[in-house]
C-alpha positions in Angstrom: 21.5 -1.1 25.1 20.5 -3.6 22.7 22.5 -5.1 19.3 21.1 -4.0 15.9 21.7 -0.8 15.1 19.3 1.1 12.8 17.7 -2.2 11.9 16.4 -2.2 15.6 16.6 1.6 16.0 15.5 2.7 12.8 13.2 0.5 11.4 9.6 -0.5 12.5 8.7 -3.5 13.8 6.0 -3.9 11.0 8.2 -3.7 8.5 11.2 -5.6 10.2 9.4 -8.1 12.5 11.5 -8.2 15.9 11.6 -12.1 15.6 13.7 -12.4 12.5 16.3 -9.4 14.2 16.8 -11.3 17.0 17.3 -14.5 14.7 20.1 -12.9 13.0 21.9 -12.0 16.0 21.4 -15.2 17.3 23.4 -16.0 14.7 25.6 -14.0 14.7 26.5 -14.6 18.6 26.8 -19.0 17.5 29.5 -17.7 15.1 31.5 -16.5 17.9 31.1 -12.3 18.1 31.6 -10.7 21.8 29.0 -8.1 21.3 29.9 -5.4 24.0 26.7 -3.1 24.7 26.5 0.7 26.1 29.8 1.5 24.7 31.0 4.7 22.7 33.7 5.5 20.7 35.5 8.6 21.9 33.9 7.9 25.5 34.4 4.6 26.5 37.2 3.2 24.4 39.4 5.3 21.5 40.4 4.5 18.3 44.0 3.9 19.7 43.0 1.6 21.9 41.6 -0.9 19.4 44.2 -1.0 16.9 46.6 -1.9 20.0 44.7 -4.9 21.3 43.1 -6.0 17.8 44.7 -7.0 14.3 42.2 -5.3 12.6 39.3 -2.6 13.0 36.1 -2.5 10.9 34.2 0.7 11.5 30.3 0.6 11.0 29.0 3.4 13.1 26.0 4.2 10.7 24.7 7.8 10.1 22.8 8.6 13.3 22.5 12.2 12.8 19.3 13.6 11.2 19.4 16.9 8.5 17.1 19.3 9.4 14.9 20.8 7.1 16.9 23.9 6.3 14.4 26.7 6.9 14.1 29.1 9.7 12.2 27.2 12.3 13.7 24.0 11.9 14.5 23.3 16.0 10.8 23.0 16.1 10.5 19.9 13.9 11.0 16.4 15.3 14.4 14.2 13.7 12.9 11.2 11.9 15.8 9.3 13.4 14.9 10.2 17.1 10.8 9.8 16.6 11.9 6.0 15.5 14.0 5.4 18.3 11.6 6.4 20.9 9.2 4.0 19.1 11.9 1.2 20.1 12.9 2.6 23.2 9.9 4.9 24.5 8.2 6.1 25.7 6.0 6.4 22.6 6.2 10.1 21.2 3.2 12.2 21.4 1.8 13.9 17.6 -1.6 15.2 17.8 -4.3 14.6 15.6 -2.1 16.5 12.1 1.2 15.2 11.2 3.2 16.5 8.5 6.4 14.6 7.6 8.8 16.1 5.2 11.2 13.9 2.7 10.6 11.7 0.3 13.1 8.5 1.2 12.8 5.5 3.5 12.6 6.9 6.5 9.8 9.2 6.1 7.5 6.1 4.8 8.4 4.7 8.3 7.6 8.1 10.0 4.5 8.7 8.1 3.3 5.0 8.9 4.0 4.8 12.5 2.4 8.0 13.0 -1.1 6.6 11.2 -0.6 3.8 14.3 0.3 6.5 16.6 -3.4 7.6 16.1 -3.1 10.9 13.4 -6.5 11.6 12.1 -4.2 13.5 8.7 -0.6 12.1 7.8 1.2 14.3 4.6 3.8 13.8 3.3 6.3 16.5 1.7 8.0 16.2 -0.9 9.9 18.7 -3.3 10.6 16.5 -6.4 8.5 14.1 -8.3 7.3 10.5 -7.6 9.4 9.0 -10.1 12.1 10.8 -8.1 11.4 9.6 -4.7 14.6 7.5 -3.5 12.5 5.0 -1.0 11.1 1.9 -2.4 8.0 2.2 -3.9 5.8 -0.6 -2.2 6.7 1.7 0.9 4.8 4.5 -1.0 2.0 2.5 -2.1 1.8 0.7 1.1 1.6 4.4 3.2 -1.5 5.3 0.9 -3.2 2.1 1.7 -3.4 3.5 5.0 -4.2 7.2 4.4 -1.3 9.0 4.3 -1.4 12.0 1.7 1.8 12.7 -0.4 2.0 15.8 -2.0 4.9 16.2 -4.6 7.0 19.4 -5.5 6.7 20.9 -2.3 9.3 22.0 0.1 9.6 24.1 3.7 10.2 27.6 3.7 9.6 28.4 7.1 8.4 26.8 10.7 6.6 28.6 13.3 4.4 28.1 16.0 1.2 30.1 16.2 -1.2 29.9 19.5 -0.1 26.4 20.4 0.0 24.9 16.8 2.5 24.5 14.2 2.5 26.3 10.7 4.4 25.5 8.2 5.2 27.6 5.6 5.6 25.8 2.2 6.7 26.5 -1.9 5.8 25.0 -4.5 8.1 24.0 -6.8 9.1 22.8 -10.7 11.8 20.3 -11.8 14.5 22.3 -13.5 18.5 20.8 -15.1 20.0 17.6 -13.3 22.2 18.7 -9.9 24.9 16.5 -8.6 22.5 13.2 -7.9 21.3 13.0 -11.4 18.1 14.0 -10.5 16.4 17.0 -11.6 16.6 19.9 -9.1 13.3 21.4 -8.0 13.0 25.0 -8.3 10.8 27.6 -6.5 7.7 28.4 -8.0 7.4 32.7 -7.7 4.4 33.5 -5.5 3.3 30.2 -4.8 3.9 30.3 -0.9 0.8 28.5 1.6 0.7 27.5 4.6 -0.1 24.0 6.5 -1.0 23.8 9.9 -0.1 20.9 11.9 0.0 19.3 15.8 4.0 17.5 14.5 6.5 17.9 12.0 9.0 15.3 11.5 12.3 16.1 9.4 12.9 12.6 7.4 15.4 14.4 4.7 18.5 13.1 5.4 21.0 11.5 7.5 24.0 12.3 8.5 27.6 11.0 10.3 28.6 12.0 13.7 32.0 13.4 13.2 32.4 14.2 17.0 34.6 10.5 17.5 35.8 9.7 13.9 37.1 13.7 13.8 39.1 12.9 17.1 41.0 9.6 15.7 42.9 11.4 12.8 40.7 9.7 9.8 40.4 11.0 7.1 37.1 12.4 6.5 35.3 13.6 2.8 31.9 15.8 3.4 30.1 12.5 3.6 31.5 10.4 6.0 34.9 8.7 6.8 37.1 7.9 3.6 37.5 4.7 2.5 38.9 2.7 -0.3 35.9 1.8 -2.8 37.0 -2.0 -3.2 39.2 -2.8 0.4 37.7 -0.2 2.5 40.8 0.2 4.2 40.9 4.0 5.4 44.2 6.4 6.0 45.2 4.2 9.1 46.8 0.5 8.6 44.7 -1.7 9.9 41.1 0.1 10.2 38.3 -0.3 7.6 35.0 1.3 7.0 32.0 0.9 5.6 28.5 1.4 4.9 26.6 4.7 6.1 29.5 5.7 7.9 31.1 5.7 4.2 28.4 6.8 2.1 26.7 9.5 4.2 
């Protein structure tokens, strides 16, 4: 309904004031740009349709979808993603007094931060790797401890119930082991180390991912990731249509 995308979606207003988003759009509309609102690809307009009427087509569609967190139970956790937007869009979400949010980027400093304003006596935060291999900034860490949140490191899910009106999580513990495909050293379960952490929310913050529902139908050419593009034009498998960012990279 509104233009900005995760930045307005995504992102809290503490950390991206509203006033400079709108400021940029502002911008943005001086410079010319028809910003059409409430419109989906594959719904309201197709691929097809744009490369007719337009020269070209740049496509910027983001990585809405959240990972879950890969453990029986997981339809019980809240998306990251979906607890930001309601923040934005409300009403508020509800979490209770315990909040457990599991990932280690971005995204879960946001989580973990708007649920200490949401009013959570205990924010955690999960992680399965190290500190040093967190991939958020850290100021976001250091700034979520200023306000209480716990982070516990080499941790990770194993399993997600609900238990007389609460939620348990079942975690691991874990040790850093060889590099996998990121360069960073893959955590490895820790034999007999399994506890469990109750909790009144869970919020999944490990990942995003790329709707493939629209893109799939348009004939682009997809990797696991997101919609192939060229590294240096961005130009994808149909003349005249370009991609980029999350929508790229996943």
């Amino acid at each position: 309904p509104q233009p900005g995308g995760m930045l307005r979606y995504g992102i809290p207003a503490f950390r991206l004031p509203r006033e400079v988003l709108e400021a940029e759009i502002k911008l943005i509309r001086e410079l010319g740009a028809d910003f059409r609102l409430g419109k989906r690809l594959g719904r309201d307009f197709t691929l097809d349709e744009l490369r007719r009427d337009f020269d070209a087509v740049f496509l910027a569609v983001g990585a809405q979808g959240s990972r879950g967190l890969g453990c029986p139970g997981e339809e019980l956790a809240t998306p990251a993603l979906g607890f930001l937007e309601k923040l934005t869009d409300g009403p508020a979400p509800t979490v209770g007094s315990d909040v457990i949010v599991v990932g280690g980027g971005n995204t879960a400093m946001d989580a973990c931060r708007c649920a200490v304003r949401l009013g959570a006596k205990s924010v955690r935060v999960l992680y399965r790797r190290t500190r040093r291999e967190m991939p958020c900034l850290m100021e976001e860490v250091e700034a979520a401890e200023a306000e209480g949140v716990q982070i516990e490191f080499l941790v990770a899910p194993v399993r997600l119930e609900r238990k007389a009106g609460k939620l348990t999580l079942t975690c691991q513990r874990m040790e850093l082991g060889p590099p996998d495909e990121s360069g960073r050293a893959r955590p490895v379960p820790v034999a007999g180390s399994e506890f469990e952490v109750p909790a009144t929310c869970v919020i999944a913050a490990i990942g995003q991912s790329v709707d493939f529902t629209a893109v799939n139908a348009a004939q682009l050419t997809l990797s696991k990731w997101g919609i192939v593009a060229h590294p240096k034009t961005l130009a994808t498998n149909l003349p005249g249509v370009f991609a980029g960012g999350d929508a790229v990279t996943g």
